[in-house]
Backbone of each chain as nested JSON, in Angstrom:
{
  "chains": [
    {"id": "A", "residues": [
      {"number": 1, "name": "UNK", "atoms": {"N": [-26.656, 7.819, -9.768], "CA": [-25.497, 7.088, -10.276], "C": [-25.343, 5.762, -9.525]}},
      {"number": 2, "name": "UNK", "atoms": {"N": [-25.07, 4.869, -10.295], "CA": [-24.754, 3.437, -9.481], "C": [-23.062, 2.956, -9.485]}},
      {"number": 3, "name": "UNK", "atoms": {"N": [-23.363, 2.959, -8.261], "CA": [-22.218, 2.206, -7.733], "C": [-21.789, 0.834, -7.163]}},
      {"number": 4, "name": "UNK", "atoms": {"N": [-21.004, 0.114, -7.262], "CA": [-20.94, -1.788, -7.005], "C": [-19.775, -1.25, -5.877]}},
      {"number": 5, "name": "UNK", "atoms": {"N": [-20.309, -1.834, -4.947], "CA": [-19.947, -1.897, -3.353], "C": [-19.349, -3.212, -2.837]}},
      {"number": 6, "name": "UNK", "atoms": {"N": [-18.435, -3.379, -2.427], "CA": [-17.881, -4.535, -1.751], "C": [-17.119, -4.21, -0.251]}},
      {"number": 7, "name": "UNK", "atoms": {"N": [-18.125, -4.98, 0.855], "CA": [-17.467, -4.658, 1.716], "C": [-16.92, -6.03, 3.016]}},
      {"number": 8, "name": "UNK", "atoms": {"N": [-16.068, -5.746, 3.125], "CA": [-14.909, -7.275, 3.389], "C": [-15.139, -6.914, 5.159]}},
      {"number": 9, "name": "UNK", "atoms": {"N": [-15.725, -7.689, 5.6], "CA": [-15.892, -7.601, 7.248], "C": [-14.876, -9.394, 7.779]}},
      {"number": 10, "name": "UNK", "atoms": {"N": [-14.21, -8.394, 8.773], "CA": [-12.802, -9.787, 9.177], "C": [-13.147, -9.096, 10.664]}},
      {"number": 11, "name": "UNK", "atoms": {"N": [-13.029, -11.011, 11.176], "CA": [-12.55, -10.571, 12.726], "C": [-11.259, -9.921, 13.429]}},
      {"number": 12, "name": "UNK", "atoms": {"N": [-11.382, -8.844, 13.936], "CA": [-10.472, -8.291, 14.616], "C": [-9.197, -8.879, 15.14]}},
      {"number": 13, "name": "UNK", "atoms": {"N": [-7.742, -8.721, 14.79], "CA": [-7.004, -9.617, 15.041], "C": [-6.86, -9.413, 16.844]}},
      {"number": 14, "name": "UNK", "atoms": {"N": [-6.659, -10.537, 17.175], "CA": [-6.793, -11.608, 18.595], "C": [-8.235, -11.915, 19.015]}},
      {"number": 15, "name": "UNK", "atoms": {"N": [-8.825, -12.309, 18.387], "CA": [-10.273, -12.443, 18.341], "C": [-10.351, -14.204, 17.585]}},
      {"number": 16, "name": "UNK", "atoms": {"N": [-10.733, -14.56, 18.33], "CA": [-10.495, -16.162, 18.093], "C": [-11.534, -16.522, 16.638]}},
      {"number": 17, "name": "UNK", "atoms": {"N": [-10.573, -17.532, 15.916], "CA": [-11.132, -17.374, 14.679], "C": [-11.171, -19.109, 14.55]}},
      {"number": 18, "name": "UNK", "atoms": {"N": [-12.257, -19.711, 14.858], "CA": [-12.209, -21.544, 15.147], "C": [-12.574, -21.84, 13.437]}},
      {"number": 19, "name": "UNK", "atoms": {"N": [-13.307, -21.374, 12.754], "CA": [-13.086, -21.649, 11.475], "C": [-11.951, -21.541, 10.62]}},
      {"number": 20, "name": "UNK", "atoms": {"N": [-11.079, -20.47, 10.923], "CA": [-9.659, -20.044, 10.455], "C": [-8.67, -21.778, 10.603]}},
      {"number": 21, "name": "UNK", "atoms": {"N": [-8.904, -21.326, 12.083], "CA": [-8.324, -22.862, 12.442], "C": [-8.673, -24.065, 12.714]}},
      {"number": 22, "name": "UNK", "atoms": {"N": [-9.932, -24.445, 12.015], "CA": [-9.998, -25.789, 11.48], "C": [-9.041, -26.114, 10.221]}},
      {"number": 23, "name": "UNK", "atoms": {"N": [-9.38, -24.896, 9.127], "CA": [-8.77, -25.086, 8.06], "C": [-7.269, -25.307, 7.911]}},
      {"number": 24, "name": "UNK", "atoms": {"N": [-6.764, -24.183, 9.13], "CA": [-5.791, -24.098, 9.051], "C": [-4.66, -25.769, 9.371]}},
      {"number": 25, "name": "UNK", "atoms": {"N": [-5.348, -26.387, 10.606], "CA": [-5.425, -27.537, 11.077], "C": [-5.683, -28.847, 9.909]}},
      {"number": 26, "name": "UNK", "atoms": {"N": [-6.55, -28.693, 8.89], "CA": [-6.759, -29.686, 8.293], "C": [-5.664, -29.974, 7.084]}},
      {"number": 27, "name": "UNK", "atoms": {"N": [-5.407, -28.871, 6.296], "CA": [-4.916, -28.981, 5.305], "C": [-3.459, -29.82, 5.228]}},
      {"number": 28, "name": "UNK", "atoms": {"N": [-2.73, -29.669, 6.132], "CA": [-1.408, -30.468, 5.969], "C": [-1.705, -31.832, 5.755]}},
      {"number": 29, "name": "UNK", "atoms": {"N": [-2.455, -32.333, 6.366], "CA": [-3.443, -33.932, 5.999], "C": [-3.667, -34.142, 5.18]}},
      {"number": 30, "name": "UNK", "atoms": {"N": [-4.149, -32.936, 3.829], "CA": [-4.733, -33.059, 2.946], "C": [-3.953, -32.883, 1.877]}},
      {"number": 31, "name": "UNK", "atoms": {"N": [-2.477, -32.63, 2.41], "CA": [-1.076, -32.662, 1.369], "C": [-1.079, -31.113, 0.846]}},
      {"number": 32, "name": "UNK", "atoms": {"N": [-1.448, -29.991, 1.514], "CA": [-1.194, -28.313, 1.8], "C": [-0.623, -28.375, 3.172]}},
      {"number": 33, "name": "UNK", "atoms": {"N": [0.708, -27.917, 2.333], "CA": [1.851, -27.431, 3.795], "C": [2.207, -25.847, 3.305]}},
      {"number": 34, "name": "UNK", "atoms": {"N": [2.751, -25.377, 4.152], "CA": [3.27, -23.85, 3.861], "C": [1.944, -22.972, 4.586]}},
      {"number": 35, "name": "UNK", "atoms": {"N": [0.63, -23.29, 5.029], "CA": [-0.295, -22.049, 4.524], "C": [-0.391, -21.863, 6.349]}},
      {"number": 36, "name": "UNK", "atoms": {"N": [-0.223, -20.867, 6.549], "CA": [-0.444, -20.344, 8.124], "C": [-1.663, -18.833, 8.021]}},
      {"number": 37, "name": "UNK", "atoms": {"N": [-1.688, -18.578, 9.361], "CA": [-2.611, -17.291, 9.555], "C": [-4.052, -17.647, 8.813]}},
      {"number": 38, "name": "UNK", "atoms": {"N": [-4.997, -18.907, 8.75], "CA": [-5.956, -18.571, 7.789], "C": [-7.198, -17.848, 8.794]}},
      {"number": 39, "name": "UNK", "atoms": {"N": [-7.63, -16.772, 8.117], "CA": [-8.618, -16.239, 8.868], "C": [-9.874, -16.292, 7.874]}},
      {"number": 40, "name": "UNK", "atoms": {"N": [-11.165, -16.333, 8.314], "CA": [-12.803, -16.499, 7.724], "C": [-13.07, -15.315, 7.906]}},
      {"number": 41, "name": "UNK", "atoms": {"N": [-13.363, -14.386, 7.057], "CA": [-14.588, -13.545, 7.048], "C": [-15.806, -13.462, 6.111]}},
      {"number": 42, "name": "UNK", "atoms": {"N": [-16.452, -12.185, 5.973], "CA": [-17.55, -12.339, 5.279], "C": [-17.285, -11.098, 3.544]}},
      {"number": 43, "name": "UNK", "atoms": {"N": [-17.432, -11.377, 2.879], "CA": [-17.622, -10.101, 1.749], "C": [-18.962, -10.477, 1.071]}},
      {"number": 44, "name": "UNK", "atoms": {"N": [-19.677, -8.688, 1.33], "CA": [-20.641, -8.522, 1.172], "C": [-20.544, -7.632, 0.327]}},
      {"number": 45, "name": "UNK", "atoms": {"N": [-21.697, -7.819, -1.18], "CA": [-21.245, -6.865, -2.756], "C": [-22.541, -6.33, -2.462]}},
      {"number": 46, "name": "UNK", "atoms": {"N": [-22.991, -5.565, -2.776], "CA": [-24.411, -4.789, -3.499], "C": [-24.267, -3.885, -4.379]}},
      {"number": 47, "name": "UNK", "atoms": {"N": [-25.159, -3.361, -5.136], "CA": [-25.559, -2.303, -5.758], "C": [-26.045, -1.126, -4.838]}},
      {"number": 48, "name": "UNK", "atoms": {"N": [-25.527, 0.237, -5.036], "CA": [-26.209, 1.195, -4.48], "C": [-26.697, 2.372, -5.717]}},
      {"number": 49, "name": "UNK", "atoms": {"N": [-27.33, 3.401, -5.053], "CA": [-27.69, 4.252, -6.17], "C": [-27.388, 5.527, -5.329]}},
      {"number": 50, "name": "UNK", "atoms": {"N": [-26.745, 6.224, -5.81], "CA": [-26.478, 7.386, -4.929], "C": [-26.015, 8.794, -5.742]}},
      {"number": 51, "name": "UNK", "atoms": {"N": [-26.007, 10.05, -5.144], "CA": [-25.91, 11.362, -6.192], "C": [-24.444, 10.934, -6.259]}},
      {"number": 52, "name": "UNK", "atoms": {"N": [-23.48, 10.954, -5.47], "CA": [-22.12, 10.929, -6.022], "C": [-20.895, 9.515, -5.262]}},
      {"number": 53, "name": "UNK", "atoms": {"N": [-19.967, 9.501, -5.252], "CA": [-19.092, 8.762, -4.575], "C": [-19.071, 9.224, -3.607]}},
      {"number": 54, "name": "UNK", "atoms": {"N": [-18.891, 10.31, -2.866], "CA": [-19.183, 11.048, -1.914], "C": [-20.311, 10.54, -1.1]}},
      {"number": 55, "name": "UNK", "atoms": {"N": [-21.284, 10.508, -1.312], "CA": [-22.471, 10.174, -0.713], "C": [-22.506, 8.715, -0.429]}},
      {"number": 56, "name": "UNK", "atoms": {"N": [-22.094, 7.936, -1.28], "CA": [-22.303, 6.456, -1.425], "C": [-20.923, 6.047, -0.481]}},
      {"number": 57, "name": "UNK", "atoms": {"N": [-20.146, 6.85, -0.278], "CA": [-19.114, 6.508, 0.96], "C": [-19.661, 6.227, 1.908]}},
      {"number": 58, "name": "UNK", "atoms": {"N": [-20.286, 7.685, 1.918], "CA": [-20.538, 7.931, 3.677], "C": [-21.909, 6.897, 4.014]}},
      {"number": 59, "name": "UNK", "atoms": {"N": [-22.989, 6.855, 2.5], "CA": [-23.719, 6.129, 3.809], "C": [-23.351, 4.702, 3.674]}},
      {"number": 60, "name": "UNK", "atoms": {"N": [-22.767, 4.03, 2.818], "CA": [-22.28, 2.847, 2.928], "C": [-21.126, 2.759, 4.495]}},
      {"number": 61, "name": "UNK", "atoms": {"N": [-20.385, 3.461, 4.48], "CA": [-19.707, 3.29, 6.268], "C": [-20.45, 3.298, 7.418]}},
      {"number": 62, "name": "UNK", "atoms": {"N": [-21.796, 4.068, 7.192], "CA": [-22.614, 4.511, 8.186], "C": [-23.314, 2.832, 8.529]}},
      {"number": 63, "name": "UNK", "atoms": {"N": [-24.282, 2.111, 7.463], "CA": [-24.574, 1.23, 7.317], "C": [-24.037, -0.112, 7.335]}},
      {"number": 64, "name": "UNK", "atoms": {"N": [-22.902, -0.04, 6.771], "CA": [-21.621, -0.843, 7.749], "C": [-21.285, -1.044, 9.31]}},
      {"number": 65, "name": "UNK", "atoms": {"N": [-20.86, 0.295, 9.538], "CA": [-20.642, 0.364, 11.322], "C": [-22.196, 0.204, 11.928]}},
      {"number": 66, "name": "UNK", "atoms": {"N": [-22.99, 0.135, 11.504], "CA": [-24.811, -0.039, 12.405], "C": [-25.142, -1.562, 12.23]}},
      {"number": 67, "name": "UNK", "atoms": {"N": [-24.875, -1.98, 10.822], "CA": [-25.853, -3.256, 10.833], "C": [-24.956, -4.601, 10.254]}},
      {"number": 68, "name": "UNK", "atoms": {"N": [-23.808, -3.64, 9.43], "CA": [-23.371, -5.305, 9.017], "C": [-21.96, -5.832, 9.348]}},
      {"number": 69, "name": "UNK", "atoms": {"N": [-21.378, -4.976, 10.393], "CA": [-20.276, -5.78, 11.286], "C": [-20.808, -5.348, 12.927]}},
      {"number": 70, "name": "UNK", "atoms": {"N": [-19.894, -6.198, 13.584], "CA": [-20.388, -6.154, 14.973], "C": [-18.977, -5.399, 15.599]}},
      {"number": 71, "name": "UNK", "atoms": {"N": [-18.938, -3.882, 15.902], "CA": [-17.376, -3.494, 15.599], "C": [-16.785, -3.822, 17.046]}},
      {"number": 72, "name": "UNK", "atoms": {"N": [-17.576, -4.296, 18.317], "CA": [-16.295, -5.141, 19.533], "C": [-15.335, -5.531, 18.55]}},
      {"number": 73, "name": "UNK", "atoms": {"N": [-15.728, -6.972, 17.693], "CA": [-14.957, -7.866, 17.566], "C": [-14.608, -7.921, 16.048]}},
      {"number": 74, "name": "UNK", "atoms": {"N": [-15.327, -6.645, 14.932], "CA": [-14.758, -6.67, 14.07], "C": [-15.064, -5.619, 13.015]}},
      {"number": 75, "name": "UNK", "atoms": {"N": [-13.604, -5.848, 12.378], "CA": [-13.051, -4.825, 11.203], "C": [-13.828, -4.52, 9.647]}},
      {"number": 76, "name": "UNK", "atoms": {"N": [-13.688, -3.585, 9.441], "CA": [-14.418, -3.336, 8.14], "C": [-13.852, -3.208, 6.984]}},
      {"number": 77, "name": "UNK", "atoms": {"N": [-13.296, -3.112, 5.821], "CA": [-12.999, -2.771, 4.779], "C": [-13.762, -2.067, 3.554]}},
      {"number": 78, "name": "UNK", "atoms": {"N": [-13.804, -1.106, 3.192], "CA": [-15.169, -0.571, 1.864], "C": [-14.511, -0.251, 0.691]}},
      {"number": 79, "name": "UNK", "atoms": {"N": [-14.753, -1.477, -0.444], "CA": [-13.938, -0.239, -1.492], "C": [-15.488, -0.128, -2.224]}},
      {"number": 80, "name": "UNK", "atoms": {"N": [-15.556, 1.068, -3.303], "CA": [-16.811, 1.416, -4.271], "C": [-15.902, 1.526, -5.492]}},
      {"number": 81, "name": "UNK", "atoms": {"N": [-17.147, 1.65, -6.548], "CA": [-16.622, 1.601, -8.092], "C": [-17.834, 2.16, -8.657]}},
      {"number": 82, "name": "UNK", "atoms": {"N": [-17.643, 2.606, -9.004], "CA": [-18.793, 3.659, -10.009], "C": [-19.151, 1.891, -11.301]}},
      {"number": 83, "name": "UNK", "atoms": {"N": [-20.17, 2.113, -11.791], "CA": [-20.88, 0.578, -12.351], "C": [-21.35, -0.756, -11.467]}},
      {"number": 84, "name": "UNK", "atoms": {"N": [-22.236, -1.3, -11.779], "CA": [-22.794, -1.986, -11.066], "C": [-22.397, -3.336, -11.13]}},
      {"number": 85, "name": "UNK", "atoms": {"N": [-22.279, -4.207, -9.899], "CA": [-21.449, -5.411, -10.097], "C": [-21.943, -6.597, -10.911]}},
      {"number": 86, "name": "UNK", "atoms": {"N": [-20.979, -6.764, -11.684], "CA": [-21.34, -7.996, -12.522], "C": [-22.159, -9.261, -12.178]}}
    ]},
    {"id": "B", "residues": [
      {"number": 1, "name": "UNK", "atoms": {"N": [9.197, -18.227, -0.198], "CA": [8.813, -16.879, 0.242], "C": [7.341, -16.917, 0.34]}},
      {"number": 2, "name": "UNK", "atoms": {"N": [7.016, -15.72, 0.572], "CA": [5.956, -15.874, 1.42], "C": [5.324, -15.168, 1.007]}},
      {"number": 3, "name": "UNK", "atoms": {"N": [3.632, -15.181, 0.562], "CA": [2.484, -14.764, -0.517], "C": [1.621, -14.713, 0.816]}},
      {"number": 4, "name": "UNK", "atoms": {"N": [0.725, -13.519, 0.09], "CA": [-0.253, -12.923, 0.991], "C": [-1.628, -13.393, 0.034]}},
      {"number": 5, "name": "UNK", "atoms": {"N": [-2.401, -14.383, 0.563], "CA": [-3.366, -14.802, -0.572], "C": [-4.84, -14.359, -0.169]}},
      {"number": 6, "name": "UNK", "atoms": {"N": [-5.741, -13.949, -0.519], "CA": [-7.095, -13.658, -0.409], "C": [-7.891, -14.593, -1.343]}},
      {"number": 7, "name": "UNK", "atoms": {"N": [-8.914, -15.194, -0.807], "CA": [-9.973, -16.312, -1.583], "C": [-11.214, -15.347, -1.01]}},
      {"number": 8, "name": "UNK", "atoms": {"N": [-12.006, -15.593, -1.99], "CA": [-13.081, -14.797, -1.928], "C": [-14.334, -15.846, -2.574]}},
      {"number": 9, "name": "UNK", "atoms": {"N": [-15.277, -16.474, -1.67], "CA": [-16.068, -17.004, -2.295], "C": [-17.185, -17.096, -2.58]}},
      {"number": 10, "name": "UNK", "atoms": {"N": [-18.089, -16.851, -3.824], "CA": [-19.283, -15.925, -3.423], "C": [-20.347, -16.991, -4.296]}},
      {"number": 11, "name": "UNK", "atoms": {"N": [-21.051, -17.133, -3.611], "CA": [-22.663, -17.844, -4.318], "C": [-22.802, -17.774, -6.157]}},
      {"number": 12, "name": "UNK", "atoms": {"N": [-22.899, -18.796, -7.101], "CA": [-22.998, -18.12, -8.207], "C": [-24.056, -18.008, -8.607]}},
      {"number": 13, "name": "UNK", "atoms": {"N": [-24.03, -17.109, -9.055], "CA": [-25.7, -16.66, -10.055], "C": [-26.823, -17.308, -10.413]}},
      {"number": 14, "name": "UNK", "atoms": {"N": [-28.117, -17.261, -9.8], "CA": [-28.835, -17.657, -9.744], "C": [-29.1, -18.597, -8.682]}},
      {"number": 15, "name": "UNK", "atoms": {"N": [-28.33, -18.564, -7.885], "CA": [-28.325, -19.89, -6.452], "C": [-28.945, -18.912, -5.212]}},
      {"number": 16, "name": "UNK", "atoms": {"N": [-30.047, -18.976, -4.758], "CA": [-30.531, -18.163, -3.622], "C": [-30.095, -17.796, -2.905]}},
      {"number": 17, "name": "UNK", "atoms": {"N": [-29.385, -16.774, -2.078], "CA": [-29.405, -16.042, -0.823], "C": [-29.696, -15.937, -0.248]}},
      {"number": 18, "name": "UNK", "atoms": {"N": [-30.076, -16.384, 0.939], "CA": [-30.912, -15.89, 1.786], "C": [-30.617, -14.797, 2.545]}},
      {"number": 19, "name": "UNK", "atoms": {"N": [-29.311, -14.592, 3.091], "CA": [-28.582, -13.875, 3.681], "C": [-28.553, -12.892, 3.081]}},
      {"number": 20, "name": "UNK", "atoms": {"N": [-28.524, -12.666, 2.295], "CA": [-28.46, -11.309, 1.091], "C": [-29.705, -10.88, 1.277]}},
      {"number": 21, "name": "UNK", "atoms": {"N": [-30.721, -11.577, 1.123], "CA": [-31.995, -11.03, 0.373], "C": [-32.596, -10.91, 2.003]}},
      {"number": 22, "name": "UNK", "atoms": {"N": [-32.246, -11.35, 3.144], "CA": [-32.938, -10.543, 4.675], "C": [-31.912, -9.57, 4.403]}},
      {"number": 23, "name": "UNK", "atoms": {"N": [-30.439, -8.674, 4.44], "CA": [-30.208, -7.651, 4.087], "C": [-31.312, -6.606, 3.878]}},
      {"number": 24, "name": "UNK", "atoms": {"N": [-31.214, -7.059, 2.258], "CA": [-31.838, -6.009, 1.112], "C": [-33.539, -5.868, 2.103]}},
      {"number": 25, "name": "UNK", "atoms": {"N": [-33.936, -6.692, 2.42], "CA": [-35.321, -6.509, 2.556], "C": [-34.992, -5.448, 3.714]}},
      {"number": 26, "name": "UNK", "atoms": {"N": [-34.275, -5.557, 5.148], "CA": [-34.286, -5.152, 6.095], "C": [-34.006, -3.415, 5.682]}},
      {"number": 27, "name": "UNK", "atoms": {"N": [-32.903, -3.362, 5.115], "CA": [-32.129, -1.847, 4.486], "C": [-33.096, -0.789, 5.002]}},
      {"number": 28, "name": "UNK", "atoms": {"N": [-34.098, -0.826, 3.772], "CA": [-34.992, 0.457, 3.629], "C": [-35.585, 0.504, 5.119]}},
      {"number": 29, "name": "UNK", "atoms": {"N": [-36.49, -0.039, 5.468], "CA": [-36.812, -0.009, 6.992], "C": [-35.842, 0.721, 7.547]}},
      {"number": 30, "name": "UNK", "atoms": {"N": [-34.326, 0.559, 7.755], "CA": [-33.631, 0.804, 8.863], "C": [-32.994, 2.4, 7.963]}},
      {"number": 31, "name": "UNK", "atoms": {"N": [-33.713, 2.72, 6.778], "CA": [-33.372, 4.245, 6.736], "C": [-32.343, 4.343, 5.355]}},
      {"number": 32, "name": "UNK", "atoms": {"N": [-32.056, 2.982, 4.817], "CA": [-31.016, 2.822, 3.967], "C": [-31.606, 2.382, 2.589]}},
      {"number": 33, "name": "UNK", "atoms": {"N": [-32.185, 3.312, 2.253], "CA": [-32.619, 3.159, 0.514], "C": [-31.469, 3.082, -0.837]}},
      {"number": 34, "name": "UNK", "atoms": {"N": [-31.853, 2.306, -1.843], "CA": [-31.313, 2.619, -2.936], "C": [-30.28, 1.351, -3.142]}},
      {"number": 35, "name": "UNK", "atoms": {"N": [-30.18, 0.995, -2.253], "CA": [-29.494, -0.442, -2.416], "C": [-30.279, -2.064, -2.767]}},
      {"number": 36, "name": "UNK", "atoms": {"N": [-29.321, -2.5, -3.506], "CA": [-29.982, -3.616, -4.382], "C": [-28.808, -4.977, -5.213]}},
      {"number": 37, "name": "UNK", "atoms": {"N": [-29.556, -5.781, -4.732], "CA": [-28.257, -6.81, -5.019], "C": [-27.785, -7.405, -4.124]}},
      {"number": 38, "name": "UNK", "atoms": {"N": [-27.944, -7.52, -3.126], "CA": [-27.077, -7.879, -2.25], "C": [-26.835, -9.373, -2.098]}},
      {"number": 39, "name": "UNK", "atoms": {"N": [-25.333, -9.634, -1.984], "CA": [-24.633, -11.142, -1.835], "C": [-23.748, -11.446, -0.728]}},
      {"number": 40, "name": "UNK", "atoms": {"N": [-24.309, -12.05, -0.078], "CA": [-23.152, -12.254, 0.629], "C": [-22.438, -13.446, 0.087]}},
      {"number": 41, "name": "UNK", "atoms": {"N": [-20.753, -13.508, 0.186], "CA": [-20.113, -14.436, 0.434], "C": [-19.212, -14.803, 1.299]}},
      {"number": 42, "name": "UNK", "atoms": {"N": [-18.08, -15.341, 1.483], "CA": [-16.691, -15.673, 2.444], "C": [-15.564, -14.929, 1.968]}},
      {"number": 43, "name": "UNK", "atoms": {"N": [-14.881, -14.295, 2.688], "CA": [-13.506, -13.764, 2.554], "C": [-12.426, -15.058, 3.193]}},
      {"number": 44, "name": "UNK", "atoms": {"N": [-11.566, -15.478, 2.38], "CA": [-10.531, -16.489, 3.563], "C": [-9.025, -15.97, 2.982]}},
      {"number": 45, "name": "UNK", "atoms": {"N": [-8.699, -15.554, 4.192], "CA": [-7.067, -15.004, 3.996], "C": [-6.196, -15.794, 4.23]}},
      {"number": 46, "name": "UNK", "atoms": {"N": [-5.269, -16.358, 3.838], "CA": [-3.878, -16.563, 4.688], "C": [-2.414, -16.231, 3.971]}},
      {"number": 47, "name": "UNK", "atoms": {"N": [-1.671, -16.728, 4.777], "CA": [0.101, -16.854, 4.207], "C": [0.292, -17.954, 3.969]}},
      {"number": 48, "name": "UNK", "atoms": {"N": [0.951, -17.755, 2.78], "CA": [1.619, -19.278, 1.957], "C": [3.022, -19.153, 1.656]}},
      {"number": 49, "name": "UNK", "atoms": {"N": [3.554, -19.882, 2.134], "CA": [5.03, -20.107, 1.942], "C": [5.324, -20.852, 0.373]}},
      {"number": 50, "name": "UNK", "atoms": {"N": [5.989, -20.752, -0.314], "CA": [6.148, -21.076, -1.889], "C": [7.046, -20.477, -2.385]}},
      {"number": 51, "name": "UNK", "atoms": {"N": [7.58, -21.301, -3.692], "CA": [9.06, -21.405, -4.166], "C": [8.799, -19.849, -5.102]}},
      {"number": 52, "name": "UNK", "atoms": {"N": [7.363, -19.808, -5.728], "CA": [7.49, -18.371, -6.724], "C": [5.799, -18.205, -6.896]}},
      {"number": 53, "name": "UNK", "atoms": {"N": [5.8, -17.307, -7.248], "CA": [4.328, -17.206, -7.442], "C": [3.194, -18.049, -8.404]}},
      {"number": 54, "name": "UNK", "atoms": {"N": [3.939, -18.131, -9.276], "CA": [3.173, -19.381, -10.15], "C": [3.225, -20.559, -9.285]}},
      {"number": 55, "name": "UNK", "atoms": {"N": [3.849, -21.373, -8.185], "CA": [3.544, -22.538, -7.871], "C": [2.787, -22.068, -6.584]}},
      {"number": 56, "name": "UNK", "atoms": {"N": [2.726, -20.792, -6.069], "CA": [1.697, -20.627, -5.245], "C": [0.414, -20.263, -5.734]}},
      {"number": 57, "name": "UNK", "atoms": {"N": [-0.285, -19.601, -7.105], "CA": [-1.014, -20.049, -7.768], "C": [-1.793, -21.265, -7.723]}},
      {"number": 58, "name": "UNK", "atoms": {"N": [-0.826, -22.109, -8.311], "CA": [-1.321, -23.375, -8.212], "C": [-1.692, -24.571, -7.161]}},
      {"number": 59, "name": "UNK", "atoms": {"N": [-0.808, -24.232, -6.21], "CA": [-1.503, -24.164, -4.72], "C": [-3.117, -23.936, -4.033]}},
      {"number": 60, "name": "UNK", "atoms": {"N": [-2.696, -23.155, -4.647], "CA": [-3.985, -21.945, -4.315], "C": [-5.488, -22.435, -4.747]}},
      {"number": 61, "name": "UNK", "atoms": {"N": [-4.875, -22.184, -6.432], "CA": [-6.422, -22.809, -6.985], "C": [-6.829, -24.382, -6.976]}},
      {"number": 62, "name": "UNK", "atoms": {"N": [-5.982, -25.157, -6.658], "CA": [-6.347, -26.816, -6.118], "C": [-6.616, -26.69, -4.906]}},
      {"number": 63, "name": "UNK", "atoms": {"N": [-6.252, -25.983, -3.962], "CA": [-7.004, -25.914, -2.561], "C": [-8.474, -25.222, -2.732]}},
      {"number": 64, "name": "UNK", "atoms": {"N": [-8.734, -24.426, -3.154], "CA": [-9.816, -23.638, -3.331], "C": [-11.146, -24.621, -3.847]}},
      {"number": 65, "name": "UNK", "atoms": {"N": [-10.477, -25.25, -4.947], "CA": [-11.387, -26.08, -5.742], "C": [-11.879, -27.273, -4.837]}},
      {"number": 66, "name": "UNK", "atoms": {"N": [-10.24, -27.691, -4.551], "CA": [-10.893, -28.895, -3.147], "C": [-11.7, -28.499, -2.163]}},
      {"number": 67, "name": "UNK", "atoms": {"N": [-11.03, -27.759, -1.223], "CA": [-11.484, -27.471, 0.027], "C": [-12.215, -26.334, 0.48]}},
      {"number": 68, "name": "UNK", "atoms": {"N": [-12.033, -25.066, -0.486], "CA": [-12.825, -24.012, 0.025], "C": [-14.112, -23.656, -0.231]}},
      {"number": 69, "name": "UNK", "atoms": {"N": [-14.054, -24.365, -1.54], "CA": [-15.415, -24.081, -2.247], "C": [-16.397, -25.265, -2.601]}},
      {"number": 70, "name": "UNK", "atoms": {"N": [-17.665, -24.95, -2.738], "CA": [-18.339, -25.713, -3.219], "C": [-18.91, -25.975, -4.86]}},
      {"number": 71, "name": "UNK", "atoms": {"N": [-18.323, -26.408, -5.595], "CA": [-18.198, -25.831, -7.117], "C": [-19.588, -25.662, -7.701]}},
      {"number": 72, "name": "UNK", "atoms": {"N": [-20.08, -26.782, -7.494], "CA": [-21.807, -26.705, -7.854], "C": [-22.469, -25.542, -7.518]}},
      {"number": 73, "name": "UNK", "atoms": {"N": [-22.112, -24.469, -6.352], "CA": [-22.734, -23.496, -6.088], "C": [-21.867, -22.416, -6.061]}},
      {"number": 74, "name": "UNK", "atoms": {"N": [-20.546, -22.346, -5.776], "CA": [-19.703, -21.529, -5.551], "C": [-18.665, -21.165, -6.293]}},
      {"number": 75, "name": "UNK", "atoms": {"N": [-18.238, -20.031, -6.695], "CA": [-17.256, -19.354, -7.602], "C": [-16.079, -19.002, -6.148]}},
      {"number": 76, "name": "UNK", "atoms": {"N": [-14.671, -18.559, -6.8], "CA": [-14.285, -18.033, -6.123], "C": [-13.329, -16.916, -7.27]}},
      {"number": 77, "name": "UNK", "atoms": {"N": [-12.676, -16.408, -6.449], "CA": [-11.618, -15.295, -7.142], "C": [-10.664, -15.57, -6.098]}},
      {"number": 78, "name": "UNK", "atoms": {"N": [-9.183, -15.131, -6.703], "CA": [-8.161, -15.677, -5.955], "C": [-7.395, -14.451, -6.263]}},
      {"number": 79, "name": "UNK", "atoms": {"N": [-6.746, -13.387, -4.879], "CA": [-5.638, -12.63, -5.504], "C": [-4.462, -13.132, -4.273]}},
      {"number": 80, "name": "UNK", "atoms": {"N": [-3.123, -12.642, -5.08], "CA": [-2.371, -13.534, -4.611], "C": [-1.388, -11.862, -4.511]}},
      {"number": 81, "name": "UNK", "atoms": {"N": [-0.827, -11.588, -3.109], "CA": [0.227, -10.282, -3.42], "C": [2.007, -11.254, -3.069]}},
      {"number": 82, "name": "UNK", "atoms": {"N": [3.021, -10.554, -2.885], "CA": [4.03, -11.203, -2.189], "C": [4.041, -10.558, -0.558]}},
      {"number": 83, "name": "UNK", "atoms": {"N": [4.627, -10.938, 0.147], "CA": [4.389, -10.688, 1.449], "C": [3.424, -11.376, 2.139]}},
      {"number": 84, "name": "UNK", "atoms": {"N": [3.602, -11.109, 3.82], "CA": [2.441, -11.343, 4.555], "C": [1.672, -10.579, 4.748]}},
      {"number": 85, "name": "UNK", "atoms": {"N": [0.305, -11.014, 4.984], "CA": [-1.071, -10.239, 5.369], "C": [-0.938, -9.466, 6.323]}},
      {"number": 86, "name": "UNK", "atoms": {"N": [-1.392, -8.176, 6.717], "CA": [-1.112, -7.524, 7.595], "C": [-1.532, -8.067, 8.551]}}
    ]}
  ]
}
């Protein structure tokens, strides 16, 4: 069964975020006022193929926490969907 | 009031990866079969202060277009909740 995977890796809050705050820094210049807290992370989609949701959880978290966040300094998010991403 | 906004910006279709495609290649090696597709893009969060949600909308997607994205290569998706980001 295929499943479309999206998984949202953010730096850990108090974990200095200098891209967050460039942006955050530039925009009033650029005539955007109001916008605070901007933080950068990464979202990463794939396709998996797996026997159930069950399965495609676990090894998608597994593979997450090993290779595609660095968990000192940061957080993970996983949602799945049964169909493959557009 | 105050909107909890997520920009999400991801490579569009057909524009190379590289980042994606060392992923996918690396996966199987490291024990993680069955996965395919892989994209990376940017997650950018912040808080926006705004009169209602439609003019934070519109906020939103003129900043995005200006500043977050690169249109020639880059799509984004925009969800917008009320509140701040956790």
């Amino acid at each position: 069964m295929l499943f479309s995977v999206q998984v949202e890796v953010t730096l850990r809050q108090g974990v200095a975020d200098p891209q967050g705050a460039t942006i955050e820094r530039s925009l009033p210049h650029l005539g955007f006022d109001g916008v605070k807290g901007v933080r950068v992370g990464k979202s990463i989609r794939f396709d998996l193929e797996a026997a159930d949701e069950a399965s495609a959880r676990a090894e998608v978290e597994d593979l997450t926490q090993r290779f595609l966040t660095n968990p000192v300094i940061e957080d993970s998010t996983i949602s799945i969907v049964a169909g493959a991403n557009a």
